[in-house]
Wavefront OBJ file of the C-alpha trace (Angstrom):
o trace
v -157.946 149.429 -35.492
v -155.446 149.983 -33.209
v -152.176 148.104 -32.355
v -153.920 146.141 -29.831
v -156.081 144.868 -31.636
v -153.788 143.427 -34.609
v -152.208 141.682 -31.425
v -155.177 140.676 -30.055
v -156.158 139.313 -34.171
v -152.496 137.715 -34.553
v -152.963 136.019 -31.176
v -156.172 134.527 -31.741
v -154.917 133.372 -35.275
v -152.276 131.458 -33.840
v -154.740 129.726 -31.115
v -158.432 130.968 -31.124
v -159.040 129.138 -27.968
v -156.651 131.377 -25.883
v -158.641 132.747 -22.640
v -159.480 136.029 -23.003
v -157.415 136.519 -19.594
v -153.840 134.875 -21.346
v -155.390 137.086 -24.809
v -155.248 140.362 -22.120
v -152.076 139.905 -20.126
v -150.170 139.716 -23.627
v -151.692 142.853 -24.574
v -151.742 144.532 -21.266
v -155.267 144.443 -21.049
v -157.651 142.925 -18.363
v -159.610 139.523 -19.547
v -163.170 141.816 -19.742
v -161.232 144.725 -21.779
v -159.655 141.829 -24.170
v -163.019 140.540 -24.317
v -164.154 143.923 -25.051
v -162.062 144.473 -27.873
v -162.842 140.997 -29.209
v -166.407 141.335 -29.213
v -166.039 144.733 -30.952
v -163.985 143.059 -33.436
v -166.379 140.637 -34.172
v -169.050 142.940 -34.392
v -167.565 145.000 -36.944
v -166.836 141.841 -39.242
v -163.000 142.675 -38.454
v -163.254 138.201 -37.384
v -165.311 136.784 -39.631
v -165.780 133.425 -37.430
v -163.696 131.259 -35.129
v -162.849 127.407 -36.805
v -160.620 125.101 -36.055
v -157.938 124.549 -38.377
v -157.704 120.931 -40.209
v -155.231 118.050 -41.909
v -157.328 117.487 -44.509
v -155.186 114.446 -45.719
v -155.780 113.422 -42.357
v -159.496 113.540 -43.175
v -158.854 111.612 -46.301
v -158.733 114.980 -48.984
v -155.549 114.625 -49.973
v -155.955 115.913 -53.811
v -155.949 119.725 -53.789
v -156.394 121.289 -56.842
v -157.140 124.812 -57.859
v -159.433 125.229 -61.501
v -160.641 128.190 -63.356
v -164.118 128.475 -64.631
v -164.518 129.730 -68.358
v -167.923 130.749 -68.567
v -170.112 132.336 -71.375
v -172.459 134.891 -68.987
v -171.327 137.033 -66.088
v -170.458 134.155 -62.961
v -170.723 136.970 -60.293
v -174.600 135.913 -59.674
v -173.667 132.177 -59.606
v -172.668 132.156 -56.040
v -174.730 129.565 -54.675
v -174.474 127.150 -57.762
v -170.566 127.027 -56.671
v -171.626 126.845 -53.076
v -173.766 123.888 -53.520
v -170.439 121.893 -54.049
v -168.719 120.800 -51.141
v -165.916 120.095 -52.475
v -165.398 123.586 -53.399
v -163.449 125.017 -50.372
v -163.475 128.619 -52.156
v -164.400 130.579 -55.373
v -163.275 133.268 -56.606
v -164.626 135.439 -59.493
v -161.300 136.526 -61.399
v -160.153 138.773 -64.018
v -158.287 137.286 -67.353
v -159.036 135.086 -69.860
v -161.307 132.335 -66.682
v -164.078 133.863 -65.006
v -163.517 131.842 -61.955
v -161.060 129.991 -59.569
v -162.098 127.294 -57.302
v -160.232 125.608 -54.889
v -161.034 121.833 -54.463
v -160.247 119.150 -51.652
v -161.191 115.753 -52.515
v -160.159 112.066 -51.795
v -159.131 110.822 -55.489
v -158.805 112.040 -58.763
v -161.736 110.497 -59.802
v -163.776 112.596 -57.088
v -162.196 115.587 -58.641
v -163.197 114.503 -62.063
v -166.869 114.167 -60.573
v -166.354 118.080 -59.504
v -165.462 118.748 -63.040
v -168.276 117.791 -64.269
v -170.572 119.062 -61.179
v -169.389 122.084 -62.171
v -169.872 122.072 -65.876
v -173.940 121.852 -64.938
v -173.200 125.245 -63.424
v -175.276 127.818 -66.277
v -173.172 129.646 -68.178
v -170.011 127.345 -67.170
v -168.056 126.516 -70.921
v -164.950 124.574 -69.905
v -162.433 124.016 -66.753
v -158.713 124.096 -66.466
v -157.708 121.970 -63.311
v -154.085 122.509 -61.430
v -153.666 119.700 -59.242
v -150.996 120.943 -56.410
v -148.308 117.982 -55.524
v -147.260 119.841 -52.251
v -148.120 122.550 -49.926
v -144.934 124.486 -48.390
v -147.027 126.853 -46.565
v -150.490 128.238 -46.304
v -150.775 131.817 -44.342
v -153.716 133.564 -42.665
v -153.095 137.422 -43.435
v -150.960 139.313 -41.187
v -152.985 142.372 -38.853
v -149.644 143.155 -38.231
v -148.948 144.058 -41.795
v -151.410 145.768 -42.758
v -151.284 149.589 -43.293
v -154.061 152.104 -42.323
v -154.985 154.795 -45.036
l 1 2 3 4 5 6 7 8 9 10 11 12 13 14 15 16 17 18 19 20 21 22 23 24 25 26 27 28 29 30 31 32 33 34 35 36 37 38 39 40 41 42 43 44 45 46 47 48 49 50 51 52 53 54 55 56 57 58 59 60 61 62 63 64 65 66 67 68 69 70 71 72 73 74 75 76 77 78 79 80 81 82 83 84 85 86 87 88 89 90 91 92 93 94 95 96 97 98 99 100 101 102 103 104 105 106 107 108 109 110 111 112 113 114 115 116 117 118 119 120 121 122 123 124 125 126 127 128 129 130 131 132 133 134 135 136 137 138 139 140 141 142 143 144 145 146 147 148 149 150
């Protein structure tokens, strides 16, 4: 990966709906070559998808809250019990004394609570430790720009 294409990445993070002739001119690229080096970029997983980004107190999830999974068995097989929940957003298997982290969105505490216990039919799941977050100051994608080839 070139730096071209961490340009090309950073643009698209900041609006994914940029033409590929605007993505080009900023890289000083043609639209078909910045669509080339898209494409290719897609193709080798480097962009994983293209979404829309969402208030999601705007959709009515305004409790966030991030809880780690003590388990009794290995959780690293247990990816589609945790996927089954929608309110999960993301899990994480983790190292330390929790065998996973989950990040939750729902409307009301009591919907988290529900979660909570969703989650304790998981097999193997032995207890949760929620962390409900009272503000975001910032959430970042991560940076092409920063990161360092080997």
């Amino acid at each position: 990966m070139d730096e071209v294409d961490r340009k090309l990445i950073a643009l698209l993070q900041q609006d994914a709906s940029t033409a590929y002739a605007a993505l080009g001119r900023e890289v000083g690229l043609s639209a078909g070559a910045a669509h080339e080096r898209v494409r290719k970029l897609r193709e080798r997983g480097v962009i994983r998808r293209t979404t829309v980004e969402v208030d999601p107190a705007a959709l009515g999830q305004g409790v966030l809250a991030f809880v780690t999974v003590d388990s009794t068995a290995w959780m690293g097989d247990a990816a589609a019990a945790f996927a089954a929940i929608p309110e999960i957003q993301e899990a994480h298997v983790i190292a330390g004394s929790a065998s996973v982290l989950v990040k939750v969105r729902t409307a009301t505490t009591e919907q988290l609570q529900d979660v909570l216990r969703r989650l304790y039919a998981i097999d193997g799941v032995s207890g949760t430790h929620a962390t409900v977050s009272l503000e975001t100051f910032f959430e970042r994608p991560v940076s092409p720009t920063a990161v360092v080839e080997a």
